[in-house]
C-alpha positions as CSV (number, residue, x, y, z in Angstrom):
1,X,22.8,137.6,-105.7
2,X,22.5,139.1,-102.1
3,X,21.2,142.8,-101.5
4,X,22.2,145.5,-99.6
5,X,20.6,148.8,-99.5
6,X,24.1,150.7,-99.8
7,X,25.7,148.5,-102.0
8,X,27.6,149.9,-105.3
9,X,25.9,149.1,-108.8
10,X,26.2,149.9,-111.9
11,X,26.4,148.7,-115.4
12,X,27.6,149.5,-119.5
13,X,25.8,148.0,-122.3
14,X,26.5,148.6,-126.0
15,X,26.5,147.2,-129.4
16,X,29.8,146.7,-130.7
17,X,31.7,145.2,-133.6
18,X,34.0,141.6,-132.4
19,X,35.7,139.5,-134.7
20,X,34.0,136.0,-135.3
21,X,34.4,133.3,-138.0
22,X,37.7,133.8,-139.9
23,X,38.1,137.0,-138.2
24,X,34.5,138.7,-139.7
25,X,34.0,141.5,-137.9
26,X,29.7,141.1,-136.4
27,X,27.7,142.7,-134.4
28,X,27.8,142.3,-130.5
29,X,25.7,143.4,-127.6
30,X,27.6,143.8,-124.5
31,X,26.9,144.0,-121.1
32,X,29.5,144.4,-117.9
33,X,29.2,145.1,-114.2
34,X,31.0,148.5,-113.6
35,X,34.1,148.5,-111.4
36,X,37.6,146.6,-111.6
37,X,36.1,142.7,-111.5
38,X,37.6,140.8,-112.4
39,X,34.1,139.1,-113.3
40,X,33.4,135.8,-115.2
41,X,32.3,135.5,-118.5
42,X,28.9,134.5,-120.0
43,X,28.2,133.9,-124.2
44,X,24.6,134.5,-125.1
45,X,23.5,132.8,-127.9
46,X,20.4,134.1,-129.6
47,X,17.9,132.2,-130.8
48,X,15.8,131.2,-134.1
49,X,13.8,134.5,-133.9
50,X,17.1,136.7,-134.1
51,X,18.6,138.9,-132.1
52,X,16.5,140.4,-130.6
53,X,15.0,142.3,-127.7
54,X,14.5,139.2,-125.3
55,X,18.0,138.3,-125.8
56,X,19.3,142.6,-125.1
57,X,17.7,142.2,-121.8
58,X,19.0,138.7,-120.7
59,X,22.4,140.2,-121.4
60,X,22.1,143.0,-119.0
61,X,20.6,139.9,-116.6
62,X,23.5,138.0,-116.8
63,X,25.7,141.5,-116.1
64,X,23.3,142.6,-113.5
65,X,24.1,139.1,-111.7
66,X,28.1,140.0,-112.2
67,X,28.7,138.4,-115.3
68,X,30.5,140.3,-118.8
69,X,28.1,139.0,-120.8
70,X,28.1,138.9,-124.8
71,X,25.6,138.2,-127.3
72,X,27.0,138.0,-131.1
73,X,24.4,138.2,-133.8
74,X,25.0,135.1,-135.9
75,X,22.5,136.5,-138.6
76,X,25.1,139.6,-139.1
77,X,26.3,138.6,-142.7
78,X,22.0,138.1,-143.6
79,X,21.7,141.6,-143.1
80,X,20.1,144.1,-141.2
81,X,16.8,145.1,-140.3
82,X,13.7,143.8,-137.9
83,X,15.1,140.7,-136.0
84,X,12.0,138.5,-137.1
85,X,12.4,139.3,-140.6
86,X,16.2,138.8,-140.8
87,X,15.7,135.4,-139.0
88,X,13.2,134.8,-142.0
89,X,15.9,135.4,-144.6
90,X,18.2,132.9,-142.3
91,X,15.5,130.3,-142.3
92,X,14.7,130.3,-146.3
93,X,18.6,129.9,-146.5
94,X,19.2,127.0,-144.5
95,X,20.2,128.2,-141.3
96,X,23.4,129.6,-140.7
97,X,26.3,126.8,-141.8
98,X,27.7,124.8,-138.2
99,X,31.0,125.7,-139.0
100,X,30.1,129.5,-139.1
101,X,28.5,129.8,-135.6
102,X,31.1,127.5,-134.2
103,X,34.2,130.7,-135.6
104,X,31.6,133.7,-134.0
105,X,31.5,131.7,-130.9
106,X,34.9,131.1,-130.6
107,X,35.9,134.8,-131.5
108,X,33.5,135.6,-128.7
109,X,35.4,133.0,-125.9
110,X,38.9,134.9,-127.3
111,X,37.6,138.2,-126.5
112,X,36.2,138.2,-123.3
113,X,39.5,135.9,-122.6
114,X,41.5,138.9,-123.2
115,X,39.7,141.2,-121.1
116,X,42.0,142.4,-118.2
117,X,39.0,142.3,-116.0
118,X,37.8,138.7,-116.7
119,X,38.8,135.7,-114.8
120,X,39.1,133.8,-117.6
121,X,36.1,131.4,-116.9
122,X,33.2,131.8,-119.4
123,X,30.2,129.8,-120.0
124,X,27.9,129.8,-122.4
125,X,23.7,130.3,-122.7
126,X,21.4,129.6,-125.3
127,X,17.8,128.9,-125.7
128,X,16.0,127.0,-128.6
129,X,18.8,126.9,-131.9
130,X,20.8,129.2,-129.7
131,X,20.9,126.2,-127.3
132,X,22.0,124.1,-130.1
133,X,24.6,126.5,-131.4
134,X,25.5,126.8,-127.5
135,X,26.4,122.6,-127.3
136,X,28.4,122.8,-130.7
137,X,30.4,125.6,-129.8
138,X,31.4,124.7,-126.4
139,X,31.8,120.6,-127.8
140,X,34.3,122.0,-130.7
141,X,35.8,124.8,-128.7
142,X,37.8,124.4,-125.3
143,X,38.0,126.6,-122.9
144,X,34.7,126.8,-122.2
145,X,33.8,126.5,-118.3
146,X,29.9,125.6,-118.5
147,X,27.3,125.3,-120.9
148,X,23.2,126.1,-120.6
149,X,21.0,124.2,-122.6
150,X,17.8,125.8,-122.4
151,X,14.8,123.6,-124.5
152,X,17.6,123.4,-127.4
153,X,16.1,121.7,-130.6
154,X,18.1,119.0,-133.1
155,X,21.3,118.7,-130.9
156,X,20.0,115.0,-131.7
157,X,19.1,114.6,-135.3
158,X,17.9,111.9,-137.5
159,X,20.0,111.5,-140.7
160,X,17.4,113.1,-143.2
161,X,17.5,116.2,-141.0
162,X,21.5,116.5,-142.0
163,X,22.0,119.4,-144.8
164,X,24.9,121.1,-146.1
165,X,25.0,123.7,-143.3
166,X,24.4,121.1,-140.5
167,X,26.4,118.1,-141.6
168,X,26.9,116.4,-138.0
169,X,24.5,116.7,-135.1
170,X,25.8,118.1,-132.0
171,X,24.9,115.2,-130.0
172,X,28.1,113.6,-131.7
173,X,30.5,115.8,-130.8
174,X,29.5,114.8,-126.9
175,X,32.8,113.4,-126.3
176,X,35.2,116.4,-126.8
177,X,32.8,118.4,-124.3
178,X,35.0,119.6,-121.4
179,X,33.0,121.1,-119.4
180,X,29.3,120.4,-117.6
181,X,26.2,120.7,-119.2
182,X,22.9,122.3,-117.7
183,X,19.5,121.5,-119.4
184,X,16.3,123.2,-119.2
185,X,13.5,121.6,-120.8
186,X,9.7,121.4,-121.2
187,X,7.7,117.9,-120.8
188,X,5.0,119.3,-123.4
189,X,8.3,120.8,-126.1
190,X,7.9,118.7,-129.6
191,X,11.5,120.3,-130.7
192,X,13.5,118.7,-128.4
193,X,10.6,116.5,-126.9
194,X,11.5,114.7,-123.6
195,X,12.7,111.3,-125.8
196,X,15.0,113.5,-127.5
197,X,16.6,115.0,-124.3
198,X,16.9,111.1,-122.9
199,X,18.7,110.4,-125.9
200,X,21.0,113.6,-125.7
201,X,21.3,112.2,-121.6
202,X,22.3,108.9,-122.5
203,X,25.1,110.6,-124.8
204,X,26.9,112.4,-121.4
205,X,26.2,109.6,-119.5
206,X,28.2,106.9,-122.3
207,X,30.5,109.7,-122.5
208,X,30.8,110.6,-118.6
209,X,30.4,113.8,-119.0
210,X,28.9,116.2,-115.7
211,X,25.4,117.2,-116.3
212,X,22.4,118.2,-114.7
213,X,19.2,117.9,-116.1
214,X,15.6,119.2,-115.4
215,X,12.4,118.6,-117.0
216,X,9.2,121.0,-116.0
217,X,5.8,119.8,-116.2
218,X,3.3,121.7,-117.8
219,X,5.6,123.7,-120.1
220,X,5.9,123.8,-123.5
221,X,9.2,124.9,-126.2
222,X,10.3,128.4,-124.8
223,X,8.4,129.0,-121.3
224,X,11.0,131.2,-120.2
225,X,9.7,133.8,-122.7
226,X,7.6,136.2,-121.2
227,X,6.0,138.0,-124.0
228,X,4.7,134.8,-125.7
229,X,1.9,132.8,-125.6
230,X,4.1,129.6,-123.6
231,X,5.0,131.5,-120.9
232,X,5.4,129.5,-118.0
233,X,5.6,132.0,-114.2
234,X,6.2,129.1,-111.7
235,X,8.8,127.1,-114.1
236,X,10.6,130.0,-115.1
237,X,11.6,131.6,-112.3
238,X,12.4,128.0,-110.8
239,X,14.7,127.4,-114.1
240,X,16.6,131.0,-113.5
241,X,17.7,129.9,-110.2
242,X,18.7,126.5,-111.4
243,X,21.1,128.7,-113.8
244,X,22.1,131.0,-110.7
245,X,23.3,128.0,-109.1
246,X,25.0,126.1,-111.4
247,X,27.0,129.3,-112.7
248,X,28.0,130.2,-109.5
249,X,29.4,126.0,-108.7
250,X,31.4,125.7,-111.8
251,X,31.5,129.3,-113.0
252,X,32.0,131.9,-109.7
253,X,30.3,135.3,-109.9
């Protein structure tokens, strides 16, 4: 995004209520840029630790840079209270069931689709099991124009790491992906580690799928996080204009 010292900005953020799986109402947190748009479309899929502040203020990023930006709490049906210990309850379950985040993401695609101020192309952003919800949504749901994979764990799984909520690893859905795939990723990450994310590369490449791929040295599982211990200044801000341009070649803004 370009400045101007007399340009027009402004923004509205709330929490709302947006039908997801089987038309369940959840909670939503959304963020637009003010005026007529029409403006594309971002989902922002929360991630192991809930939904929680991190993920409030990379919606209004993602509106700030011109984007209607919505981030669906998958842990709604859980229950309500501090985002950490609503995750916990999530965890001790299982994990929210595949084919549950798959319905919330889709309701989200079908709202901002019907917005009369949307341009009708929406991707969709995710770090950690956010990213993995991210590549199972957008792999089982067209319409999708993009997808951002940021250090997202067990989109390649092993077949004891199946369960009854995660029957199929994303990674084998690769071929009904319709859009391009950006990857973030740490070399120093053990969840996915860098064999992992050559094995998820290999999968778009059989496949032919568009990606682009980076790996950052001397980072670790969630360096874009700034209040945590991994934090990693140089390779994040590198990574956020990596997603600035690759939104704005298959996206628009």
């Amino acid at each position: 995004m370009q400045y101007a010292t007399n340009q027009y900005e402004g923004m509205i953020a709330e929490t709302t209520l947006i039908p997801g799986h089987n038309g369940e109402l959840i909670g939503a947190y959304v963020a637009r840029p003010m005026g007529p748009g029409p403006f594309p479309a971002i989902i922002v899929i929360h991630h192991m630790p809930g939904w929680d502040e991190w993920y409030r203020e990379v919606t209004r990023k993602f509106a700030h840079h011109g984007y209607i930006a919505v981030s669906p709490n998958l842990y709604h049906r859980a229950g309500h209270g501090i985002p950490e210990d609503v995750a916990a309850m999530v965890r001790a379950a299982g994990g929210v069931p595949d084919d549950q985040v798959v319905g919330d993401v889709a309701g989200m695609l079908a709202f901002v689709q019907a917005l009369p101020h949307c341009t009708g192309k929406v991707a969709v952003f995710g770090t950690c099991s956010g990213a993995r919800h991210a590549f199972l949504a957008a792999a089982r749901t067209p319409g999708f124009a993009a997808i951002i994979d940021c250090w997202g764990g067990r989109v390649t799984m092993e077949p004891h790491e199946l369960t009854v909520n995660q029957p199929v690893a994303p990674v084998d859905y690769t071929a009904g992906l319709e859009c391009p795939v950006l990857g973030i990723f740490g070399a120093e990450d053990s969840s996915p580690t860098p064999a992992q994310v050559a094995v998820l590369e290999q999968a778009l490449k059989n496949h032919g799928k568009t990606y682009h791929f980076h790996m950052y040295a001397d980072a670790g599982h969630g360096f874009f996080y700034y209040d945590r211990p991994a934090y990693r200044q140089t390779q994040t801000m590198d990574g956020w204009k990596k997603i600035w341009a690759f939104l704005d070649q298959y996206v628009g803004a």
